[in-house]
N, C-alpha and C positions, 0 to 999 in steps of 0.2 A: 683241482690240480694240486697234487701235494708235492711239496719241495723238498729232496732229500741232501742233507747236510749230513757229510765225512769228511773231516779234516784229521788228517792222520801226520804224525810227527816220525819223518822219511829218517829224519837221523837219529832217533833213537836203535833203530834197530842196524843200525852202522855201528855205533859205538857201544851199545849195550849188548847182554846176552838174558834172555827173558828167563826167567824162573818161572813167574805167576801173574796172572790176569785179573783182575776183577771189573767189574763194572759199577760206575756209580752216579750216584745225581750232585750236582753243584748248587748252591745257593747263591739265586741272583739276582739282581733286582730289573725292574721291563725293561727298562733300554741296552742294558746288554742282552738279555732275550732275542731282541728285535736284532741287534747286531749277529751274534750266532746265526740267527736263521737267513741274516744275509751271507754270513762265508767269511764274517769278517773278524777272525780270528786266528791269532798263532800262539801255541803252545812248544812250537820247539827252543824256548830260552827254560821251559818250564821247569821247574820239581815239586817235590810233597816233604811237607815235613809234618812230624806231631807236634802239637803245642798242649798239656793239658788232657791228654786221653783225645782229642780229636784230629780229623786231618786234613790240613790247609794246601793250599795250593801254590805256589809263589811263583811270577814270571809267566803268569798267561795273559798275555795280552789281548783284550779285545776291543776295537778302536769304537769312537763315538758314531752314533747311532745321529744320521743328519738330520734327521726331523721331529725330535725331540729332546727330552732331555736329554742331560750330559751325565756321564759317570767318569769316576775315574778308569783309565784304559787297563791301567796295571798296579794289582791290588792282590794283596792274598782272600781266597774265597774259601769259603768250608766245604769239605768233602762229604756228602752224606751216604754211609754206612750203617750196618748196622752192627751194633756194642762187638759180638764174634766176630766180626769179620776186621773190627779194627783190633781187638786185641789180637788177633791172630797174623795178623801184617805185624804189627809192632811188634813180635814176641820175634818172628825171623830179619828183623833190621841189625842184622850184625856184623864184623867189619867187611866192608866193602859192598856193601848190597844198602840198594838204595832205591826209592821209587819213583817211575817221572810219569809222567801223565804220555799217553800214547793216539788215541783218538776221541775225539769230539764227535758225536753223531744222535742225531733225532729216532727214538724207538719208532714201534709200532704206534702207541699211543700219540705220538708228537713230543714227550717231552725230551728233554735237551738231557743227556748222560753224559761221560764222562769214563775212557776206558784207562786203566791205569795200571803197570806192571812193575812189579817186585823183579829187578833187574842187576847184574853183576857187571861191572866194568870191564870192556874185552881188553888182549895184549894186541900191539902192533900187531905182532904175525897173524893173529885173530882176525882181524881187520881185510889185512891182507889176501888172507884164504876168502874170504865175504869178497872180497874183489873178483878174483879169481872163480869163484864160484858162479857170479854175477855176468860175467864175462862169457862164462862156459855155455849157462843157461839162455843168454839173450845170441849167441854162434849158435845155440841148436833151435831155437826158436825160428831162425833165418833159414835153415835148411843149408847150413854150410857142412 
């Protein structure tokens, strides 16, 4: 029985507008493993920053793992990319475009990835329209 973990960050895409996607792996130590693959993580305080040519994670929480060791919950974790793909995020980081982590989910393989989007800050009325839109879409879903 394989257990499939998605934990998707709902308000990102309220408040951002997506540019770019990537996917990637995280480095972690077993007891946060074991915690992920229970669901027991949030990523919507989250962001990514560069430190040093690499890319960290800050603001993902993921709580202690009960029957074993303990880690720290909330900690910056390294992004694993490869060399092009990080210079190529960093080279379009310019003003106002920034990256947040968007979902957490187990591949084909089993391992634990990490989806992450190169994202613009929306205006009110942006927002607004996402409301509106949201609104339209779940009226015609109903058969109204």
């Amino acid at each position: 029985m394989k257990k499939t973990i998605n934990i998707i960050n709902k308000k990102a895409r309220f408040e951002y507008e997506f540019l770019q996607t990537e996917v990637c792996g995280i480095q972690l130590v077993g007891s946060e493993v074991k915690s992920i693959r229970q669901g027991k993580v949030s990523i919507s305080e989250g962001y990514c920053y560069f430190k040093e040519g690499e890319l960290f994670v800050k603001g993902m929480n993921i709580s202690d793992y009960g029957f074993g060791s303990f880690h720290e919950t909330v900690r910056d974790r390294k992004l694993l990319l490869k060399r092009k793909e990080l210079n190529g995020l960093e080279s379009k980081l310019i003003n106002g475009l920034t990256i947040v982590p968007y979902r957490v989910f187990l591949n084909d393989k089993g391992l634990i990835k990490m989806e992450i989007a190169l994202v613009k800050g929306k205006k009110i009325h942006d927002k607004r329209e996402s409301i509106k839109k949201r609104d339209i879409d779940r009226d015609m879903k109903r058969g109204e």
